[in-house]
C-alpha positions as CSV (number, residue, x, y, z in Angstrom):
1,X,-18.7,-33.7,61.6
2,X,-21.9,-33.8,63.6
3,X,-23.9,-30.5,63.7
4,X,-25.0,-29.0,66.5
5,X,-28.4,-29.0,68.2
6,X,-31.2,-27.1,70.4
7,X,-32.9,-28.7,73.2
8,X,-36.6,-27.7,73.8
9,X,-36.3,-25.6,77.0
10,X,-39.3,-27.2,78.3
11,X,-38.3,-31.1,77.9
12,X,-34.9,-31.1,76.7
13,X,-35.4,-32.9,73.6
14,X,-33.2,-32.2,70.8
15,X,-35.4,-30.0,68.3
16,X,-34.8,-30.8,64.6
17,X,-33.8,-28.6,62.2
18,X,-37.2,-27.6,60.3
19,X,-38.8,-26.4,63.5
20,X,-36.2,-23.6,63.8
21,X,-36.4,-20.3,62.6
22,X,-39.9,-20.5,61.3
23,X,-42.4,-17.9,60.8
24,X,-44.9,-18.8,63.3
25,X,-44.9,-21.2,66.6
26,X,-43.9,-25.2,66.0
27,X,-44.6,-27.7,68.3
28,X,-42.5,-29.7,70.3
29,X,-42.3,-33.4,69.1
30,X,-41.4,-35.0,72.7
31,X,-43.7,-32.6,74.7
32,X,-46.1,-30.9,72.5
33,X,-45.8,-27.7,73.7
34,X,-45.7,-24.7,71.7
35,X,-42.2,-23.3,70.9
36,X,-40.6,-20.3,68.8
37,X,-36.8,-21.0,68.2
38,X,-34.7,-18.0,66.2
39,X,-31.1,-19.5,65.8
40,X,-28.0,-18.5,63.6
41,X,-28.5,-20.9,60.4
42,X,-24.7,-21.9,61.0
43,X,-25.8,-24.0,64.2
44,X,-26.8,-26.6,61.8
45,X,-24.2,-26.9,58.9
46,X,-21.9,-29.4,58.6
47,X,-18.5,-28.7,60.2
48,X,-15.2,-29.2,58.1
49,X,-12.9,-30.7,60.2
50,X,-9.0,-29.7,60.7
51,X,-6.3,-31.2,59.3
52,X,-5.0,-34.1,61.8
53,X,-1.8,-35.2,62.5
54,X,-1.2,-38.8,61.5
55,X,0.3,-41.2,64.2
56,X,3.8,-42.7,63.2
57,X,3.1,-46.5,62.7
58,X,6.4,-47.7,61.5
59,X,10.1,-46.9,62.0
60,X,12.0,-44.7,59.7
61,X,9.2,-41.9,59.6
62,X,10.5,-38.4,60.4
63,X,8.4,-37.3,63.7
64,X,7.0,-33.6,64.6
65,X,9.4,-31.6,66.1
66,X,7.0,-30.8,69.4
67,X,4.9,-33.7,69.0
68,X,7.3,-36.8,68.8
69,X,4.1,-39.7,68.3
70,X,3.3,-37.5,64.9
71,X,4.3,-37.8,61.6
72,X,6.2,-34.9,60.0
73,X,4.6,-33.4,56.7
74,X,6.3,-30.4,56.1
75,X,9.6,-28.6,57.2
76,X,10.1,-25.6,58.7
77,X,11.1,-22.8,56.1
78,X,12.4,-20.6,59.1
79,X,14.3,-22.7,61.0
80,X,14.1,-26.1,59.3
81,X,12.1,-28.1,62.0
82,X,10.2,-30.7,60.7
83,X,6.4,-30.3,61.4
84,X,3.2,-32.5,61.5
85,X,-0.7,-31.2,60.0
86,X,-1.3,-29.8,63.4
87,X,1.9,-27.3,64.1
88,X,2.1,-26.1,60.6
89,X,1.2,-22.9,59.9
90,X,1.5,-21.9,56.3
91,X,1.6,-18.2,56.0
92,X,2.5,-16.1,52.5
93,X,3.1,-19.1,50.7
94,X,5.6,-20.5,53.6
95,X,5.3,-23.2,56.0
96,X,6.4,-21.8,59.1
97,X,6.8,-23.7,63.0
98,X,4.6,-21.5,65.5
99,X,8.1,-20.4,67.5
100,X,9.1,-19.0,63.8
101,X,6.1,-16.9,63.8
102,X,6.0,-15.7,66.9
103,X,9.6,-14.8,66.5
104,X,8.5,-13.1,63.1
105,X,5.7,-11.4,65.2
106,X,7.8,-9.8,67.5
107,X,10.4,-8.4,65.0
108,X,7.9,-7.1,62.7
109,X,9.4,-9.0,59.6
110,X,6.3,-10.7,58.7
111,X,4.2,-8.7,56.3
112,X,0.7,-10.0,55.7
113,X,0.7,-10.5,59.5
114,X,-1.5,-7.6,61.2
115,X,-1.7,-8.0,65.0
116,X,-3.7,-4.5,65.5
117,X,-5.1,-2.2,62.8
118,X,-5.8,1.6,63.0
119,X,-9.7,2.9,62.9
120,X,-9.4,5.9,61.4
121,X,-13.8,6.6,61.9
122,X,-13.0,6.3,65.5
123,X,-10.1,8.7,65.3
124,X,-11.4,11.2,63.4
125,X,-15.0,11.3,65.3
126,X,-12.4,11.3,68.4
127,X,-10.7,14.5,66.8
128,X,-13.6,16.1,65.9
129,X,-15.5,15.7,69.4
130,X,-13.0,15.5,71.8
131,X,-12.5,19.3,72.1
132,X,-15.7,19.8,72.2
133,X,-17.2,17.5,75.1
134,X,-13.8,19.0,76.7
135,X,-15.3,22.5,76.8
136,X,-12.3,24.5,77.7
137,X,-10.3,23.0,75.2
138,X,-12.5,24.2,72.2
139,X,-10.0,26.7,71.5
140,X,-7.8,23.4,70.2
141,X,-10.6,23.3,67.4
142,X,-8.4,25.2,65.1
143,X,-5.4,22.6,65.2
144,X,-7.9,19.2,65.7
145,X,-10.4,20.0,62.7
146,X,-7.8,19.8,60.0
147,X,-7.1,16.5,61.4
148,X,-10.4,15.2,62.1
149,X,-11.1,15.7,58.5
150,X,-7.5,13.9,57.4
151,X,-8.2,10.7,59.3
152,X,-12.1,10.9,58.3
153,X,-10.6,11.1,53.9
154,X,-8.0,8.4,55.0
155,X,-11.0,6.2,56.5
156,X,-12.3,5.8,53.2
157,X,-9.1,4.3,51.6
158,X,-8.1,2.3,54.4
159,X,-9.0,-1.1,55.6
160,X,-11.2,-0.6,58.3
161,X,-11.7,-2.5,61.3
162,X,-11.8,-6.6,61.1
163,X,-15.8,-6.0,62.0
164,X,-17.0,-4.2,58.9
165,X,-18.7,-0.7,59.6
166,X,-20.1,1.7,56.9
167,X,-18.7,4.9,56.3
168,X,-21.5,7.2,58.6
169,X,-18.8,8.2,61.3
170,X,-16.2,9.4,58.9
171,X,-19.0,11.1,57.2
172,X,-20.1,12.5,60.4
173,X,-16.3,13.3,61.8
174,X,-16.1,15.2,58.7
175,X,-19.2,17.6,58.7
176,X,-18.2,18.0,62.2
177,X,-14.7,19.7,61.5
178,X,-15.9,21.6,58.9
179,X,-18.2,23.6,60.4
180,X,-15.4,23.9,63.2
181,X,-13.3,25.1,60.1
182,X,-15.9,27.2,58.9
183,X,-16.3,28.7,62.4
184,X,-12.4,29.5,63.2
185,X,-12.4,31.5,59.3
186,X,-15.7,33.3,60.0
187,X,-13.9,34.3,63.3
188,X,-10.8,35.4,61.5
189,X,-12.3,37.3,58.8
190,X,-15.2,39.0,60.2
């Protein structure tokens, strides 16, 4: 597929790829005007495209079950409806109809599928902080420390969130509720 391309905000001319990201100024080719253009390399790869469904062009052929012009690839494993390139979704080794997974969805008997996923840096900063900022509830310290420090340990052996974040808020959450630790045994002790 085609890749994409910048226009020159001046003339509108479609800049070519060598006068992007470059250290210093290029000039414009169409207007000759001095231009600085930062872009995500990606805007100019090449695009793989999707797998197509292929038009049924003789009689005989089995045809999609929602798409009755396509030709049928593949058969449901769920519920056995036959299936062209564009509704098949292969999942865990399966070929599976979109009504089958969202069936699966809903009933929780799909297991590779994850629809939300728990932050546990979030949590355990939320644990550790939340009494505080609410100042009269700093007396729940004693009971939100232990856990702050829980979901902070369990941050580091779960999968994080989809957007990968280092480990500086469980870190945090965890200094945090131990010195809200250390405070509630200094106050029992002396």
């Amino acid at each position: 597929m085609s890749t994409g391309t910048l226009p020159c905000p001046n003339c509108l001319i479609p800049l070519p790829g060598n006068l992007c990201n470059t250290a210093g100024p290029a000039i414009c080719p169409g207007c000759d005007k001095l231009i600085h253009a930062d872009v995500f390399p990606a805007l100019f790869r090449d695009r793989s495209a999707g797998r197509q469904a292929e038009e049924i062009l003789e009689a005989g052929v089995s045809s999609c079950f929602y798409h009755e012009g396509k030709k049928a690839v593949v058969p449901c494993d769920g519920c056995g409806r036959f299936l062209c390139a564009l509704c098949d979704v292969e999942l865990n080794r399966q070929h599976l109809c979109p009504a089958c997974v969202d069936n699966s969805r809903t009933k929780g008997t799909l297991i590779n599928l994850e629809t939300r996923r728990t932050v546990y840096d979030t949590a355990a900063m939320s644990l550790a902080l939340g009494p505080v900022v609410l100042f009269p509830l700093l007396t729940l310290t004693w009971a939100t420390a232990p856990a702050a420090i829980a979901c902070g340990i369990m941050a580091f052996f779960r999968p994080g969130s989809l957007v990968r974040r280092g480990r500086l808020r469980a870190t945090i959450a965890i200094l945090i509720a131990l010195a809200q630790s250390g405070f509630w045994v200094s106050a029992i002790f002396f």
